[in-house]
DRENTORKOL-3810 file (N, C-alpha, C; in nm, 4 decimals):
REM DRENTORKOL-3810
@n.u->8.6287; n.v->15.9519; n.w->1.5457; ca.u->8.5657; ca.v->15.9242; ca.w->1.4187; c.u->8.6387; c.v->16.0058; c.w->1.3127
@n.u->8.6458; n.v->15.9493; n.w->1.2276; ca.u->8.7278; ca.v->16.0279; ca.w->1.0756; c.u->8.6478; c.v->16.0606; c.w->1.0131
@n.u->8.7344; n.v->16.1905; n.w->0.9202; ca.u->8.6464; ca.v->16.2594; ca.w->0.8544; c.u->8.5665; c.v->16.1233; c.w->0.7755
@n.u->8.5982; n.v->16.0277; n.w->0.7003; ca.u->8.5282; ca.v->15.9723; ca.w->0.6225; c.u->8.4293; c.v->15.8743; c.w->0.6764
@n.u->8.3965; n.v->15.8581; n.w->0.7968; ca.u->8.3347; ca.v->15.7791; ca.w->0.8422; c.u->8.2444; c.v->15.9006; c.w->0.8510
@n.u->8.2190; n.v->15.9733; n.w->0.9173; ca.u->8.1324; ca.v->16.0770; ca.w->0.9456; c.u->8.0486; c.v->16.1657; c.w->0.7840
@n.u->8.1496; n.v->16.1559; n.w->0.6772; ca.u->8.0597; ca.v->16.1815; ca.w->0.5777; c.u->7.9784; c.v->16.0405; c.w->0.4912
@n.u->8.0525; n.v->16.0000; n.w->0.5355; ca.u->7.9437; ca.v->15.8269; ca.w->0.4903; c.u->7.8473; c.v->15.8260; c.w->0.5894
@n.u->7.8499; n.v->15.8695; n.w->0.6884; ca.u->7.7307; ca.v->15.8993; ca.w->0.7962; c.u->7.6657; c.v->15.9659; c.w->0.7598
@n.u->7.6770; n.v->16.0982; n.w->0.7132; ca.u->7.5823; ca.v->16.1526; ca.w->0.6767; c.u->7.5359; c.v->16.1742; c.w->0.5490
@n.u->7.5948; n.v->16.0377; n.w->0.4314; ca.u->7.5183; ca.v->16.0446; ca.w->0.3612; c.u->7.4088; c.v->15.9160; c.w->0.3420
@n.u->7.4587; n.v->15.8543; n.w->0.4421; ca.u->7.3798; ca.v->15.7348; ca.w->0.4789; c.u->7.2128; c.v->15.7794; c.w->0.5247
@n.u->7.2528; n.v->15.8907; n.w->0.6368; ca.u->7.1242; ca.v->15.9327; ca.w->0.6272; c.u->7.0197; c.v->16.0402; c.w->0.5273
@n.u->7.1010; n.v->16.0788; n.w->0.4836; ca.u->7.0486; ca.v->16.1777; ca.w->0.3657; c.u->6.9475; c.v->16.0704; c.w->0.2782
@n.u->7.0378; n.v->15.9612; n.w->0.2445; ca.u->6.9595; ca.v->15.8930; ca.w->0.1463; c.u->6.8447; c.v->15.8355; c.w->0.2334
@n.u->6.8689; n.v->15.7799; n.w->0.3564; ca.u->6.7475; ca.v->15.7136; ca.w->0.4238; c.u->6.6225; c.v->15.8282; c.w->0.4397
@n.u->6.6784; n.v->15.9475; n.w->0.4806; ca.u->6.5638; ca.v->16.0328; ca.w->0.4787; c.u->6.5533; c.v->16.0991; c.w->0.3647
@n.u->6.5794; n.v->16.0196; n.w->0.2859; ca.u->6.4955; ca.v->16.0617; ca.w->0.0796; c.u->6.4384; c.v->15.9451; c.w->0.0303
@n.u->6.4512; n.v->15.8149; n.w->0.1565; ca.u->6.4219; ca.v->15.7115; ca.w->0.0717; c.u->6.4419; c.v->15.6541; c.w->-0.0480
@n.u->6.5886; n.v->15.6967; n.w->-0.0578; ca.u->6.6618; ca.v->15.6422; ca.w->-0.1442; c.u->6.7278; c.v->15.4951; c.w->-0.1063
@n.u->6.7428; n.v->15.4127; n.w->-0.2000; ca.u->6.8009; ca.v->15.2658; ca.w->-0.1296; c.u->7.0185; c.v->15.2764; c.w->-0.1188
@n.u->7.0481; n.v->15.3070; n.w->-0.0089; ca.u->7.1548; ca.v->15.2952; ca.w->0.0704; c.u->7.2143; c.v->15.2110; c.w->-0.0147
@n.u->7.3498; n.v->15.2837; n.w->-0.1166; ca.u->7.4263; ca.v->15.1263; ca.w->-0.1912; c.u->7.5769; c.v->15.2202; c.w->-0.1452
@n.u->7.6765; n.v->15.1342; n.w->-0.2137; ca.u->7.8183; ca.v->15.2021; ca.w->-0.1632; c.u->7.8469; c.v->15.3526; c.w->-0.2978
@n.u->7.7532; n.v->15.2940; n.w->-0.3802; ca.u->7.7759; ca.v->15.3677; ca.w->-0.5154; c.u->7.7310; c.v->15.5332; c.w->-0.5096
@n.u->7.6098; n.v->15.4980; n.w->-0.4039; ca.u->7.5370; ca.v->15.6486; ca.w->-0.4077; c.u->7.5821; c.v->15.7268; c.w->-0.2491
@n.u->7.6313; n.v->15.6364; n.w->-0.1701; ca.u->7.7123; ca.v->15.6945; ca.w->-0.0701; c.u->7.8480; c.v->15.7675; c.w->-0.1727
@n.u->7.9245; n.v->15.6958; n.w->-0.2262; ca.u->8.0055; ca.v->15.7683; ca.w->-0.2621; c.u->8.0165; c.v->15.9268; c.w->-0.3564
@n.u->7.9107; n.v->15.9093; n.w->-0.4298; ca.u->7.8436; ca.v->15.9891; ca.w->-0.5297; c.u->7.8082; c.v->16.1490; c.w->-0.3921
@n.u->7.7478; n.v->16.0926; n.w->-0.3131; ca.u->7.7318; ca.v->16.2288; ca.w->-0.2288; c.u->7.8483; c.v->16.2539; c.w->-0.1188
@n.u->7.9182; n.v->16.1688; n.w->-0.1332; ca.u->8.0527; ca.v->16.2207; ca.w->-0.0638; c.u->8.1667; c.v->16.2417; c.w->-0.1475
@n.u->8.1496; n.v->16.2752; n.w->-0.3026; ca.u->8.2353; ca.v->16.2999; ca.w->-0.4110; c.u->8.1455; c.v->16.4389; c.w->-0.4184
@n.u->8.0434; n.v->16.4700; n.w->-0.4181; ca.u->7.9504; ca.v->16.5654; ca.w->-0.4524; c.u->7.9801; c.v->16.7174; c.w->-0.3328
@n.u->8.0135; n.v->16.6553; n.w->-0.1891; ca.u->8.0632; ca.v->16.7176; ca.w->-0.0948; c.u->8.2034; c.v->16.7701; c.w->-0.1032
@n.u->8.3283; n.v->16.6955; n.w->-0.1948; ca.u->8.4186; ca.v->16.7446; ca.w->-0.1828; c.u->8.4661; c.v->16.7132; c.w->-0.0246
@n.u->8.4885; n.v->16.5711; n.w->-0.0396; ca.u->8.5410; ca.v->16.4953; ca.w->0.0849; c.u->8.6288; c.v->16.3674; c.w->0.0410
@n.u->8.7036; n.v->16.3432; n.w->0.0701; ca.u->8.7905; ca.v->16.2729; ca.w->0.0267; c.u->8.8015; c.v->16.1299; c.w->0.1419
@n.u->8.7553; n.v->16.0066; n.w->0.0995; ca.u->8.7223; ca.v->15.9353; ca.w->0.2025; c.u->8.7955; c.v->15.8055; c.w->0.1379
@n.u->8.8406; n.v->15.7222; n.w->0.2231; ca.u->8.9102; ca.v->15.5426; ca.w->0.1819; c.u->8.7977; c.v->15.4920; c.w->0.1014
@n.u->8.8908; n.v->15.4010; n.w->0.0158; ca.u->8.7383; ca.v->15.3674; ca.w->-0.0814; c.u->8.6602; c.v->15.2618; c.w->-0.0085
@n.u->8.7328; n.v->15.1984; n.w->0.1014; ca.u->8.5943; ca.v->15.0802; ca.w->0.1594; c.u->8.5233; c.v->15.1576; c.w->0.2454
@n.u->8.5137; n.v->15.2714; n.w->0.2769; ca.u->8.4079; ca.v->15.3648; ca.w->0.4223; c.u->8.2951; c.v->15.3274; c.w->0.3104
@n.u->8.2379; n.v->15.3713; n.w->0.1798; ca.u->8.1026; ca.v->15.3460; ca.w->0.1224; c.u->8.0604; c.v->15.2416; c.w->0.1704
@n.u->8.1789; n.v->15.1346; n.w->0.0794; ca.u->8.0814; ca.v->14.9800; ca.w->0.0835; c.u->8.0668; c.v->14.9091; c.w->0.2525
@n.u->8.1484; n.v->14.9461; n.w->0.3169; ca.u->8.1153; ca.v->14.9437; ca.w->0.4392; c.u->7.9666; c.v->15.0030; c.w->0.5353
@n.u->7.9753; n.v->15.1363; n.w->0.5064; ca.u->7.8433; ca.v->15.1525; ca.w->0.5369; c.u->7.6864; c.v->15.1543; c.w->0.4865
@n.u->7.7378; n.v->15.0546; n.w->0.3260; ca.u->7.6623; ca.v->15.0314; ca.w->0.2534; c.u->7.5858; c.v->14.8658; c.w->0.3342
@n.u->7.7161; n.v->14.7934; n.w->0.3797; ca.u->7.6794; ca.v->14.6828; ca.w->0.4295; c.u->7.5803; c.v->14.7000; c.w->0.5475
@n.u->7.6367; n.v->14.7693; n.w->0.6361; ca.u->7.5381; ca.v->14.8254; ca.w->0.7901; c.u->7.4496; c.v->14.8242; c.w->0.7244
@n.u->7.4006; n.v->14.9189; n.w->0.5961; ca.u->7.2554; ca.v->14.9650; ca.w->0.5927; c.u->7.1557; c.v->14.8161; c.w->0.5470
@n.u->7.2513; n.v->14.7548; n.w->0.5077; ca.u->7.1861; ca.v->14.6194; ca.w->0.4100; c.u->7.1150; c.v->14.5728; c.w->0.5617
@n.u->7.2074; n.v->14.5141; n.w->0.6336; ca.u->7.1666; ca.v->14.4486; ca.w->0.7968; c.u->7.1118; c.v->14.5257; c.w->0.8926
@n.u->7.1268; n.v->14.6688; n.w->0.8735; ca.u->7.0664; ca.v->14.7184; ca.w->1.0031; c.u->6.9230; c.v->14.8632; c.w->0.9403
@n.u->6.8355; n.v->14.8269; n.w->1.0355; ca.u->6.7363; ca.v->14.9474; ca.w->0.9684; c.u->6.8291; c.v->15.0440; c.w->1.0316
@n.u->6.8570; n.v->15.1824; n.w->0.9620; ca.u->6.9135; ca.v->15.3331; ca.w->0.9424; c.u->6.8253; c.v->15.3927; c.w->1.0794
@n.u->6.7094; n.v->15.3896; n.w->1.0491; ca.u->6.5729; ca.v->15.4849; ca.w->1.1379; c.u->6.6159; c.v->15.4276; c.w->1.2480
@n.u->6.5902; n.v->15.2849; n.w->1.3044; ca.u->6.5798; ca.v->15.2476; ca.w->1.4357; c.u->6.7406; c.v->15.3284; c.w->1.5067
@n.u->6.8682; n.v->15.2698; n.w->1.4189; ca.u->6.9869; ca.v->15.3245; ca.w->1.4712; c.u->6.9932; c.v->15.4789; c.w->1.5289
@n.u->6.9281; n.v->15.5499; n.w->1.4724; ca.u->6.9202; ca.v->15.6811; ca.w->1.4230; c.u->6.8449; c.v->15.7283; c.w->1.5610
@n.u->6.7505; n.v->15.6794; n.w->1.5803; ca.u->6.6040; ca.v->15.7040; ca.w->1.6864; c.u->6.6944; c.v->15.6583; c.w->1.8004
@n.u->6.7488; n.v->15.5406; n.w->1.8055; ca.u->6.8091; ca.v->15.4737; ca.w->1.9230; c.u->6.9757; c.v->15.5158; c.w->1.9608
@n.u->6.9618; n.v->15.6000; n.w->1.9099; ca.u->7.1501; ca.v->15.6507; ca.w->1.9549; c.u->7.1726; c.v->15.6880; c.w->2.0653
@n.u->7.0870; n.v->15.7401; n.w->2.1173; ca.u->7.1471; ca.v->15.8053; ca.w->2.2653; c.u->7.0671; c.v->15.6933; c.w->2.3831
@n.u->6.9652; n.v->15.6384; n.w->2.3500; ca.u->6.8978; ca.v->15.5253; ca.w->2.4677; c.u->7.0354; c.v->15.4352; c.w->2.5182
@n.u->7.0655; n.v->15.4222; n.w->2.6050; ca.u->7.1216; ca.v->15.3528; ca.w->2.6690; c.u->7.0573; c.v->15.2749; c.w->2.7285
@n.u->7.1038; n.v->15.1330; n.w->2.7940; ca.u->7.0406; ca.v->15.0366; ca.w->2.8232; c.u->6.9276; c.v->15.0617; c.w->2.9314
@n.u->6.7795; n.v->15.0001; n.w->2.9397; ca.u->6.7053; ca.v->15.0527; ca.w->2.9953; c.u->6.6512; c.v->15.1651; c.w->3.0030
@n.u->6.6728; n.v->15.2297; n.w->2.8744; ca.u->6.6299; ca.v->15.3704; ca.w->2.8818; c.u->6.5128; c.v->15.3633; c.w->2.7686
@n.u->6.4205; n.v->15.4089; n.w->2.7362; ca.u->6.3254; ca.v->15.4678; ca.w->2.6818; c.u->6.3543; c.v->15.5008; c.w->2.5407
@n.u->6.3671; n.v->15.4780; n.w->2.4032; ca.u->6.3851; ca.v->15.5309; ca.w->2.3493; c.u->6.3549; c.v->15.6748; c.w->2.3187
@n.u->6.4380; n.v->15.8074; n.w->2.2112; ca.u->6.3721; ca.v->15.9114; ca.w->2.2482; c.u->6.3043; c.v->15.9136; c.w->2.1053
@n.u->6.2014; n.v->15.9975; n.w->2.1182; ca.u->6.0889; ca.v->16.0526; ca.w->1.9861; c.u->6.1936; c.v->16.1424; c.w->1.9090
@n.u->6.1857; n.v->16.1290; n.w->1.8217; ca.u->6.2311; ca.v->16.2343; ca.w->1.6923; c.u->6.1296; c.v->16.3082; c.w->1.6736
@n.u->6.1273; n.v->16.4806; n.w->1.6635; ca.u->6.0536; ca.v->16.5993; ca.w->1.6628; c.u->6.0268; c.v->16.5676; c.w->1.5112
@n.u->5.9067; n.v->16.5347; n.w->1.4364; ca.u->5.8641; ca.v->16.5369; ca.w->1.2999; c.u->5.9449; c.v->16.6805; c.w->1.2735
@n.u->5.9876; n.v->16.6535; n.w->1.1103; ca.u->6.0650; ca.v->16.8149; ca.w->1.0610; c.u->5.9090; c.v->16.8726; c.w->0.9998
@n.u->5.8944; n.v->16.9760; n.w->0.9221; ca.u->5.8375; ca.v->17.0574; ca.w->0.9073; c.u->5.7680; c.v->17.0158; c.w->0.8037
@n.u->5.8096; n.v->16.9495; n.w->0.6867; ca.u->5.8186; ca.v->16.9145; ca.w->0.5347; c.u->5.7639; c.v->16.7223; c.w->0.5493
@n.u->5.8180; n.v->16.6696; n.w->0.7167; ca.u->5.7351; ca.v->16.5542; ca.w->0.7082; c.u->5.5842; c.v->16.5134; c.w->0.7085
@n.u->5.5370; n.v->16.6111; n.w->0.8275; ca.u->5.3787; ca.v->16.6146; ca.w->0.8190; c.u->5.3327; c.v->16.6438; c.w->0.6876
@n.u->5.3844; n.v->16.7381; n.w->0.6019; ca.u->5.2499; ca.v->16.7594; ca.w->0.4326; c.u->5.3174; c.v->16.6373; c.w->0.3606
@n.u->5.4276; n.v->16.5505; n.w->0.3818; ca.u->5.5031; ca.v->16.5055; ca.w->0.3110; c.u->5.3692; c.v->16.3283; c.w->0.3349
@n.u->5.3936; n.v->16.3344; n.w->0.4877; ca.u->5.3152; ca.v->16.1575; ca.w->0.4993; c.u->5.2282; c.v->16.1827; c.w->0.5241
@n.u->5.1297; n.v->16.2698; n.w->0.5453; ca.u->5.0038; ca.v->16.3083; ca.w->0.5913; c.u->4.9589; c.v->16.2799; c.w->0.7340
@n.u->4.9388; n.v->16.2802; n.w->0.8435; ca.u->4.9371; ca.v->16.3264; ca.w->0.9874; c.u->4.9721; c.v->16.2713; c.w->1.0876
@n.u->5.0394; n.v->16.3095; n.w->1.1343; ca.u->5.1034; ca.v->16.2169; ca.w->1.2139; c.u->5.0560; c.v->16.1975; c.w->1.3210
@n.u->5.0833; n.v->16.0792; n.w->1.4148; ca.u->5.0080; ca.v->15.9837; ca.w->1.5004; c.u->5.0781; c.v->16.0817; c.w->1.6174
@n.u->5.0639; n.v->16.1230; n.w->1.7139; ca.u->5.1397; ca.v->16.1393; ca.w->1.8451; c.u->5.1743; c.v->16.0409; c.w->1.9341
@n.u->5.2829; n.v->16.0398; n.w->1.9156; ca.u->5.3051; ca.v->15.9734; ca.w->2.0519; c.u->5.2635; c.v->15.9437; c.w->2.1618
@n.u->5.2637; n.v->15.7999; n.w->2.2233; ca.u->5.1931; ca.v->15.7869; ca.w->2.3364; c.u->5.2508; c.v->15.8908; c.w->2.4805
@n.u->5.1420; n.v->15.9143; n.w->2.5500; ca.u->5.2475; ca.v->15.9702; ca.w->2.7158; c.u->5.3134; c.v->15.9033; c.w->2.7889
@n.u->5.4156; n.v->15.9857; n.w->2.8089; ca.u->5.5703; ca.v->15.8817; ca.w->2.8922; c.u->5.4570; c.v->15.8729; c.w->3.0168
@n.u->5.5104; n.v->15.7659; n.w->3.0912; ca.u->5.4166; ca.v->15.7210; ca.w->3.2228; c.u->5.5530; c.v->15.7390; c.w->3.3102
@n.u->5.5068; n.v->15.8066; n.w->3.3929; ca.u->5.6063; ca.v->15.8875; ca.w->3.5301; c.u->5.6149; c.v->15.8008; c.w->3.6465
@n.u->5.7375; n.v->15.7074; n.w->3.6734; ca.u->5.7886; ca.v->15.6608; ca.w->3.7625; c.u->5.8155; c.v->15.7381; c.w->3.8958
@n.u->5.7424; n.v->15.7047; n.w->3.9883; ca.u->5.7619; ca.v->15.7410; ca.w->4.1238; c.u->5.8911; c.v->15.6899; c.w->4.1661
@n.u->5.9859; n.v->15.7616; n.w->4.2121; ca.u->6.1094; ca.v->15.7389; ca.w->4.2671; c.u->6.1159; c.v->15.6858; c.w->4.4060
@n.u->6.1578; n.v->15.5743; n.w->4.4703; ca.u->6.1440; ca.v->15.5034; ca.w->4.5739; c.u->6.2077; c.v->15.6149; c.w->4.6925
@n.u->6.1346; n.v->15.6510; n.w->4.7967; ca.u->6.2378; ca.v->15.7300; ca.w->4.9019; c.u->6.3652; c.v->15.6266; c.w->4.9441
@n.u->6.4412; n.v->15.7113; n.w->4.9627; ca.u->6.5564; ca.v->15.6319; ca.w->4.9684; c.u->6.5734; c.v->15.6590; c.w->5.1596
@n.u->6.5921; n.v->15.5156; n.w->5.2173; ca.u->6.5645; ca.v->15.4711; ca.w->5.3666; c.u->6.6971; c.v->15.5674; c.w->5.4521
@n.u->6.6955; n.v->15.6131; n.w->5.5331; ca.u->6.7825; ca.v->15.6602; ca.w->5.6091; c.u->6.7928; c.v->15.5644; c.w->5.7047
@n.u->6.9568; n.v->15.5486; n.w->5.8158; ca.u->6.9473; ca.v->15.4960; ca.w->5.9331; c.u->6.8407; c.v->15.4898; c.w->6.0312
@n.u->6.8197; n.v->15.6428; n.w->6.0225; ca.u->6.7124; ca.v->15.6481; ca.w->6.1298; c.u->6.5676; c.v->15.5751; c.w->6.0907
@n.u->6.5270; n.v->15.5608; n.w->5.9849; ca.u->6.4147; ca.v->15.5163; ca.w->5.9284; c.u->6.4479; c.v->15.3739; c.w->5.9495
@n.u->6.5376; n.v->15.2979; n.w->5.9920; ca.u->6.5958; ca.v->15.1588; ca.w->6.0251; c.u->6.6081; c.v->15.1145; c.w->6.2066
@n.u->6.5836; n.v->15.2163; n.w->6.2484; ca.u->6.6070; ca.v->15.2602; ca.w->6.4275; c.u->6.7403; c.v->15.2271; c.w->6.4930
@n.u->6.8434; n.v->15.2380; n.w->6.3684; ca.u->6.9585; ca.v->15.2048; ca.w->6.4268; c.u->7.0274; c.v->15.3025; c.w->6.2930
@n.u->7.1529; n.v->15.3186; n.w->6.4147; ca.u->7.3000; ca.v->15.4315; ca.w->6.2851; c.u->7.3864; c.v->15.3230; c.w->6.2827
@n.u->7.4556; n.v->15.3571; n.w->6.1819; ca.u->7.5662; ca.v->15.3042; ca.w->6.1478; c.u->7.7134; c.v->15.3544; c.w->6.2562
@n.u->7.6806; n.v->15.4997; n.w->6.2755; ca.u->7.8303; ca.v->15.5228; ca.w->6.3892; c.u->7.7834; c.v->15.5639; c.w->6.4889
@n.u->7.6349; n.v->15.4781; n.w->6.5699; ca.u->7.6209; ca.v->15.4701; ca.w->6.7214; c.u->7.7500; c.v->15.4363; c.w->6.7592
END
């Protein structure tokens, strides 16, 4: 990843978590503001993502890999007085892991 992809990243989210509306104009504005020097299409580029893709879900869903669970984001400190109380999360429900069969549990080996 290049430097300029990575500061359009993070001003992509800056603005999503100010609820500011994601344009190429105000990406650039906080990556001119940083003293980062980026190609001029990285804004309008990740101006487009934000148009088509919700920011939060991407954001929440980065590390889930297929079949995986999405993970919870830890509320920051300033969100609870900010939206007023937050809901908890439901409890993960704990998958029993199948014993896994041995030969002998089959009444036959493989190098009888």
């Amino acid at each position: 990843m290049s430097v300029g992809e990575l500061a359009c990243s993070y001003a992509v989210m800056i603005l999503q978590d100010d609820g500011i509306p994601v344009t190429a104009e105000k990406i650039a504005t906080l990556v001119k503001a940083a003293n980062v020097d980026v190609e001029s299409y990285w804004p309008s580029l990740f101006a487009k993502l934000a148009e088509k893709r919700n920011i939060e879900d991407l954001i929440l869903n980065a590390g889930a890999g297929g079949g995986g669970a999405p993970v919870a984001a830890a509320p920051t400190a300033g969100g609870a007085a900010a939206g007023g109380a937050a809901a908890a999360p439901p409890p993960e429900e704990k998958k029993e892991e199948p014993k896994e069969e041995s030969d002998d549990d089959m009444g036959f080996s493989l190098f009888d």
